[in-house]
C-alpha positions in Angstrom: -3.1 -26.4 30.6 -4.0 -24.9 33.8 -0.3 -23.5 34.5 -0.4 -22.2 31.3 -3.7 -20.1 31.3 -2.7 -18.9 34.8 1.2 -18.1 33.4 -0.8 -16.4 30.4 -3.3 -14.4 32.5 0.0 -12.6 34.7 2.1 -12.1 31.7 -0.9 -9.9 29.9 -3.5 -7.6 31.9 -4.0 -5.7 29.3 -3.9 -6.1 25.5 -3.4 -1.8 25.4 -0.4 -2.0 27.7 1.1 -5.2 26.7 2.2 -7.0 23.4 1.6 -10.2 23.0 4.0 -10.9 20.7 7.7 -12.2 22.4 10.1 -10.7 21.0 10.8 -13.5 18.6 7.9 -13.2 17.7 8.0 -9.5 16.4 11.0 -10.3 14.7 9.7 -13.5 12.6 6.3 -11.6 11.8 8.1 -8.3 11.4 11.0 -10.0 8.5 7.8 -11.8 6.9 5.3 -9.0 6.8 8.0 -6.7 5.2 8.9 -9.4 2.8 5.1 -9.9 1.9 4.5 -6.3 1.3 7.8 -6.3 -0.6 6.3 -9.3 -3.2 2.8 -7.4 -2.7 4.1 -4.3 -4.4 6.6 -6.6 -7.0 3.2 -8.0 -8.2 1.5 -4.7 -8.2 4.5 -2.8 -10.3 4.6 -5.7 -12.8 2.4 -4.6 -15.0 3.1 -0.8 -15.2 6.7 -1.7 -15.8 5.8 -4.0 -18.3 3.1 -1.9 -19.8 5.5 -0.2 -22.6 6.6 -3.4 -23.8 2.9 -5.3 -23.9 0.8 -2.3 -25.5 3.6 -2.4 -28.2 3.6 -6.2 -29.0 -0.5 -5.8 -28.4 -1.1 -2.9 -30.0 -2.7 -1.1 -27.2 -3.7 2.9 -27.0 -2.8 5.1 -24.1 -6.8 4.8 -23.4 -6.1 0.9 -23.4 -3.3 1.1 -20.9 -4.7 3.7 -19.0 -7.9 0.8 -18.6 -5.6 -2.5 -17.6 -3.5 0.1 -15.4 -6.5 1.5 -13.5 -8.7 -1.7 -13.7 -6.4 -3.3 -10.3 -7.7 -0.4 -8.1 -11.6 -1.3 -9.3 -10.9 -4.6 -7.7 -8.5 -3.1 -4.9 -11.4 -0.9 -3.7 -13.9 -3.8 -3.5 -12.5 -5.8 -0.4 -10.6 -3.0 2.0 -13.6 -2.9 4.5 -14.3 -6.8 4.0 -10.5 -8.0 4.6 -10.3 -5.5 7.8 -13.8 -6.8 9.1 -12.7 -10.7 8.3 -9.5 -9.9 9.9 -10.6 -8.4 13.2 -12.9 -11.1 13.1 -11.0 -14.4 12.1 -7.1 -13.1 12.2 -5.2 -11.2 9.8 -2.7 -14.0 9.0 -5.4 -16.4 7.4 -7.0 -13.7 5.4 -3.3 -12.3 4.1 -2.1 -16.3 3.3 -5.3 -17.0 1.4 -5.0 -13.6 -0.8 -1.3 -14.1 -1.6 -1.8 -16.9 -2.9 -4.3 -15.5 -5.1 -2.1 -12.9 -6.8 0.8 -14.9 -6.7 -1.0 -17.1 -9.2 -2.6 -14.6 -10.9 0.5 -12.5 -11.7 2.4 -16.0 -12.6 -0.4 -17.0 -15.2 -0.8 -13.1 -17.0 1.7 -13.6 -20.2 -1.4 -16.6 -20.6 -4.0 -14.4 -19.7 -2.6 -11.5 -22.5 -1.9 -14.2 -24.9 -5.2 -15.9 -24.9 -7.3 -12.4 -24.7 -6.8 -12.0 -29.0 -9.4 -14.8 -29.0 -11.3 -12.7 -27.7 -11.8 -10.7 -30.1 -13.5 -6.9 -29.3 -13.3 -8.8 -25.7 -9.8 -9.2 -25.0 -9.3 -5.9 -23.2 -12.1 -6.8 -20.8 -11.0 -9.5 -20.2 -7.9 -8.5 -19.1 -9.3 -6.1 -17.2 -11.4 -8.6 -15.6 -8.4 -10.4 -14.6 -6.9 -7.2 -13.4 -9.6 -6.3 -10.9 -9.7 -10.0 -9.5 -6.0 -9.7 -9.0 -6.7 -5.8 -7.2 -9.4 -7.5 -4.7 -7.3 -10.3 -4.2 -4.2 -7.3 -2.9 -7.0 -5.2 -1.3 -6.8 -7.2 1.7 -3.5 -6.8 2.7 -2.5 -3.5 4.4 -6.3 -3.8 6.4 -5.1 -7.5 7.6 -1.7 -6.2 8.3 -3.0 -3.2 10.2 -5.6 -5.6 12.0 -2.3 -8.4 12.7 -0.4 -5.5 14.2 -3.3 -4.2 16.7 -3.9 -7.1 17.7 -0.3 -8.5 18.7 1.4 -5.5 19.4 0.4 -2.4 22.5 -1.0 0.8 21.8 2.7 2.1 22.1 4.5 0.0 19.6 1.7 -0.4 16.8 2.5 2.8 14.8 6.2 2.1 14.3 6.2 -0.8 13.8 3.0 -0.8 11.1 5.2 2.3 9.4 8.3 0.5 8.8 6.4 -2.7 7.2 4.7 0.0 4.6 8.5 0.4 3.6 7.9 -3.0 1.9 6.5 -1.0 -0.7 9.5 0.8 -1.6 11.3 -2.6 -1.2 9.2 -4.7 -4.2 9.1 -1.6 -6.3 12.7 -1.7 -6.3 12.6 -5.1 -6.7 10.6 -4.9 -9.7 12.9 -2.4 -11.3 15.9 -3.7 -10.8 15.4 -7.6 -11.2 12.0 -7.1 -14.0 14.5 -4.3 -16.1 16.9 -7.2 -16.3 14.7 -10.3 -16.9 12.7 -8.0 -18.9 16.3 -6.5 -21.5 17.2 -10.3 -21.3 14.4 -12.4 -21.9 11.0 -10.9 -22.8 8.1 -9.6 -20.8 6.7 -12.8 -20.2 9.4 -13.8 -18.0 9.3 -10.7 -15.4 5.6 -11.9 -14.9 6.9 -15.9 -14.2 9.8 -15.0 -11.8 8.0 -12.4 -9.7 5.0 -14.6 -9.3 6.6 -17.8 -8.4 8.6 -15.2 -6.2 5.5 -14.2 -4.3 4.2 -18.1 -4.2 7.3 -19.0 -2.0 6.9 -15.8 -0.1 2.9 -17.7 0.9 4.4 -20.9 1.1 7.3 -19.2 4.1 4.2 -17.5 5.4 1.7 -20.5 6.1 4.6 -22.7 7.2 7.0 -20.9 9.5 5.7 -18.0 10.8 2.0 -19.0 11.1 3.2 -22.6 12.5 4.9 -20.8 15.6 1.5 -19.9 16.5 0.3 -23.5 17.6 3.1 -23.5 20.1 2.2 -20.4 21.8 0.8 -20.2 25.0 -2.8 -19.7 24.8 -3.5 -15.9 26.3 -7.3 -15.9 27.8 -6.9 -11.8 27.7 -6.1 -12.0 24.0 -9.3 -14.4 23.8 -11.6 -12.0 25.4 -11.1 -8.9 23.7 -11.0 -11.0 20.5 -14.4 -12.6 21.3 -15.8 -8.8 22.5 -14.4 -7.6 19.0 -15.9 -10.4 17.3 -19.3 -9.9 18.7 -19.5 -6.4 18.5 -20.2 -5.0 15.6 -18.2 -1.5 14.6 -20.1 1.6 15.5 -19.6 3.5 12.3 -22.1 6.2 12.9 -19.9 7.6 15.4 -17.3 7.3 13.2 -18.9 8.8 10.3 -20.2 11.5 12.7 -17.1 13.2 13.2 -14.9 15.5 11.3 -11.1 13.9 12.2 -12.5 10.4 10.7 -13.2 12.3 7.4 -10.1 14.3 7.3 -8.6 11.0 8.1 -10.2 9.4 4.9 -9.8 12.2 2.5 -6.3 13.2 2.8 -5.4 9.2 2.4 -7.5 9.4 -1.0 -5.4 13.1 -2.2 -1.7 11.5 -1.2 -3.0 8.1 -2.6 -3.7 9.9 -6.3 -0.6 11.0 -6.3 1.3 7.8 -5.6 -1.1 5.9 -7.7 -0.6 8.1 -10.7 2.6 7.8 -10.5 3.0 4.5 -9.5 1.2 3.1 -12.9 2.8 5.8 -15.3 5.9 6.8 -13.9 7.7 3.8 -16.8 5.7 5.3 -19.4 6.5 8.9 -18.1 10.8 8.3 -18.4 9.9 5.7 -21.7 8.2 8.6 -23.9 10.0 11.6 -23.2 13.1 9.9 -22.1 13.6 7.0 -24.6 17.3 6.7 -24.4 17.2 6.4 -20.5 18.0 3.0 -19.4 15.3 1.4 -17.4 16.1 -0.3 -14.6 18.1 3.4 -13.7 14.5 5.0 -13.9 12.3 2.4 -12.3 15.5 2.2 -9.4 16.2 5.5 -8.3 13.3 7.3 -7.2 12.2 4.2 -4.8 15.4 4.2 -3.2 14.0 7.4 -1.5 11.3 5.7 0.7 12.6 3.4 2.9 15.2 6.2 4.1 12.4 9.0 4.7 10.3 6.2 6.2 12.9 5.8 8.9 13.6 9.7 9.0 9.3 10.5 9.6 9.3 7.4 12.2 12.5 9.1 13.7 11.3 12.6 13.6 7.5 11.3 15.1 9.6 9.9 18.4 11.4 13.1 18.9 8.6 15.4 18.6 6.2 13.0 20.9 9.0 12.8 23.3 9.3 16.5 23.7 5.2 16.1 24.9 4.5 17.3 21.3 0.3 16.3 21.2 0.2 13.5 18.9 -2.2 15.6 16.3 0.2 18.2 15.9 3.2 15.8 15.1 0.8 13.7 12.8 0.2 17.4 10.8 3.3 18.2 10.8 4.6 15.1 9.2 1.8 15.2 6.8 2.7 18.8 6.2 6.0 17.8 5.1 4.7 15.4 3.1 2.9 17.3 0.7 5.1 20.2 0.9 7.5 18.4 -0.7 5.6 16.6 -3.4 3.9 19.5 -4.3 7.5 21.5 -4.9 8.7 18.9 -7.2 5.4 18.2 -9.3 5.1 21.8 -9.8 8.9 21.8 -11.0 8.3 18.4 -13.1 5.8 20.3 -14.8 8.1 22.9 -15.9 11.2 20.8 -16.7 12.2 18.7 -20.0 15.5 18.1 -18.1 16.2 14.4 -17.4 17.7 14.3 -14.2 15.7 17.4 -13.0 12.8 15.0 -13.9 14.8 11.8 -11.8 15.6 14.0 -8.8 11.8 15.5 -8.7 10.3 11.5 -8.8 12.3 10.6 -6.4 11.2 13.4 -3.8 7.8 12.6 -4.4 8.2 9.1 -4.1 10.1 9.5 -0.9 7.2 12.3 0.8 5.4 8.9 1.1 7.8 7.6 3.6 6.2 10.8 5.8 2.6 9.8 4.6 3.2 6.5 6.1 4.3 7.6 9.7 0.9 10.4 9.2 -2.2 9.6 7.5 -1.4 6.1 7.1 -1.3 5.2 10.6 -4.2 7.9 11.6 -6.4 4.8 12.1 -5.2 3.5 14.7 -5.5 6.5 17.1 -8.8 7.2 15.7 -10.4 3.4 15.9 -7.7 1.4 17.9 -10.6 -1.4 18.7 -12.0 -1.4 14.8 -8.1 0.1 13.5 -8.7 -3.1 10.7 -12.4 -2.7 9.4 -11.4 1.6 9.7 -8.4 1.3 7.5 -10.4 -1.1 5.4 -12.8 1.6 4.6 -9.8 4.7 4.7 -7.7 2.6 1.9 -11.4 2.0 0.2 -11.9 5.6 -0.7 -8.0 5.7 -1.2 -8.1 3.6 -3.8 -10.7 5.4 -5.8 -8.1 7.9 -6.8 -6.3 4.9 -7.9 -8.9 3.8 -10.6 -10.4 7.5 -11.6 -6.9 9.3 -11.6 -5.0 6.6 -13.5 -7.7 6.3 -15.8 -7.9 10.2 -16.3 -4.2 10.5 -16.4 -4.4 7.6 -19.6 -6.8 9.5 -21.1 -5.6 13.2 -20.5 -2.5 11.5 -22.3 -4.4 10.4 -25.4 -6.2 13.8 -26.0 -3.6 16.2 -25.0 -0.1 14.4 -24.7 0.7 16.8 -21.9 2.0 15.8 -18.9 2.7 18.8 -16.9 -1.0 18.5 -17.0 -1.3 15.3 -15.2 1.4 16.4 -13.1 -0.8 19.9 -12.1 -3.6 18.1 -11.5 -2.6 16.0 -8.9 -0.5 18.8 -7.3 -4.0 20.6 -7.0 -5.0 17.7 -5.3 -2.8 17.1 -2.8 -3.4 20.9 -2.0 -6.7 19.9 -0.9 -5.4 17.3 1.1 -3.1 19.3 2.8 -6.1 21.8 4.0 -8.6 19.2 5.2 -6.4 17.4 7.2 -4.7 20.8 8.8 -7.8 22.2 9.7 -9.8 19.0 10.7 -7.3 16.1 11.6 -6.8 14.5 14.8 -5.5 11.5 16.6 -7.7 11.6 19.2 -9.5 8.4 19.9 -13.0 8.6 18.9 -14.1 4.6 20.1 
């Protein structure tokens, strides 16, 4: 054991300068992570796909939907901080194995959940609901664990790539969801997109817990990686400073603008194409416009190297691929708004969609040149006020659509939005490390 710590202590002076992960190793947890987030978001689109097909059979109003849709991002709000503290404390792994096997479950049991809630009587939609926000806590954790996983495995230099590709995942179970659910879903019922994609994700834990976490026990042990572990253990986070400066804010509020956006349309884009689009086949509409993201994901990481290369600082390439970002969402919600065309509608969801990619490789990744010592406990919090968006504008959007049945509405709203976004972070973002 001696060799080993010694063989350990030359191969790493310094977490910062040095991952710690072989390069196996970033391949295994790089091919499972993306997978995970893939299932993560298959889970999560589930039910907006669905959503149509439910409130018909269950007789539920747009103020209904509007309540199970929002209701995952009540519960998605409530452990961000907690699953980025518990994984810079015990190891993002554990806390990611332990959640996905929570909404693996959870979405493989819902056609019981929905079934059951009747007995329920004046009940049944809070109970679903209740189910819905256990499910959103049980997802919260993921991107802060993943985040905290990354920083902890990976140097200062590779962490941002490499955490902006896995988001991609997202784009990768959406699609999943729209092309495999629209079938299952045309072929046999509902119930049976909630099954496959759950037992789906409960393989995805199983491949998690018992290939790439068991490589771990036959690593060498790395005293540097134990140190600044332990420090970061014992330490607590200093948020005062954090709170005490500007760039952290702009940091947090711009996440929350983009994140209303994607949200909103992430839970109503099905109902969107379904209503004013009803001969439009579905898995075309729920396909299409997430085929955008993992493209402009690689384009904004693409486009981030060349500018940092060039000695670009590393705020101005992190506004500027924001700034593209919202320039164009904001170009094609303000033409959705205007357009009853169908495929003027397609091509417009599928910019927006893919400005996220540029969010990703921006905003999303902000954290870890503000906080790279707390970067899982300060996304925790960043993707807590995020998801507040995710709950109030959902929510709204339902209920804009049961008063006024206007969507250019919805659709101006969270242009105006993202406007605000746009200024805070132009005017008071920054990647410069503040701990």
């Amino acid at each position: 054991m001696d060799d080993k710590i010694k063989f350990s202590l030359l191969r790493n002076e310094l977490v910062d300068n040095q991952s710690i992960w072989n390069r196996q190793e970033k391949r295994v947890w790089f091919i499972t992570l993306l997978t995970g987030t893939c299932m993560l978001y298959s889970t999560r689109t589930t039910m907006p796909l669905l959503v149509p097909a439910v409130a018909t059979e269950a007789k539920w109003s747009k103020t209904d939907s509007g309540t199970v849709l929002s209701s995952f991002f009540w519960g998605y709000t409530l452990t961000q901080v907690v699953g980025g503290y518990f994984s810079d404390r015990f190891g993002g792994q554990r806390v990611i194995l332990f959640a996905a096997i929570g909404w693996s479950l959870l979405t493989f049991l819902m056609p019981n959940i929905i079934w059951e809630a009747p007995y329920f009587k004046s009940y049944a939609i809070p109970f679903i609901v209740t189910v819905r926000i256990i499910n959103g806590a049980f997802q919260g954790v993921h991107f802060p664990s993943m985040i905290s996983l990354t920083s902890q495995n990976l140097c200062s230099t590779e962490r941002t790539s490499f955490f902006g590709l896995l988001t991609s995942g997202s784009a990768m179970g959406t699609l999943l969801t729209g092309i495999l659910g629209s079938f299952v879903l045309d072929y046999f019922g509902w119930s049976y997109v909630f099954r496959v994609i759950g037992f789906m994700g409960i393989a995805w834990a199983l491949i998690l817990r018992y290939y790439a976490m068991a490589g771990e026990r036959n690593r060498i042990i790395n005293v540097s990686r134990l140190c600044v572990n332990n420090k970061s253990s014992i330490d607590n986070v200093p948020w005062l400073r954090y709170f005490s400066r500007l760039s952290f804010w702009a940091c947090v509020l711009t996440h929350a603008c983009e994140m209303n956006c994607f949200f909103v349309l992430l839970s109503w884009l099905p109902t969107y194409f379904h209503d004013g689009f009803p001969h439009a086949k579905g898995w075309v509409v729920n396909m299409i416009p997430w085929l955008s993201l993992p493209p402009s994901t690689f384009f904004a990481k693409y486009l981030t190297g060349r500018l940092l290369a060039r000695d670009w600082s590393t705020s101005t390439v992190r506004k500027i691929i924001q700034s593209c970002c919202f320039a164009a969402q904001n170009l094609a919600l303000f033409t959705m708004s205007r357009t009853s065309d169908f495929y003027t509608a397609l091509i417009c969801m599928t910019i927006i969609i893919g400005g996220t990619g540029f969010h990703n490789n921006a905003v999303t990744v902000n954290p870890q040149d503000l906080a790279p010592s707390h970067s899982g406990s300060v996304f925790g919090l960043m993707n807590t006020v995020g998801a507040v968006p995710g709950f109030l504008g959902v929510y709204l959007a339902g209920h804009i659509l049961e008063v006024t049945q206007s969507w250019p509405m919805v659709f101006s709203a969270a242009a105006g939005i993202n406007l605000i976004g746009w200024f805070i972070f132009i005017v008071f973002g920054s990647a410069e490390a503040i701990v």
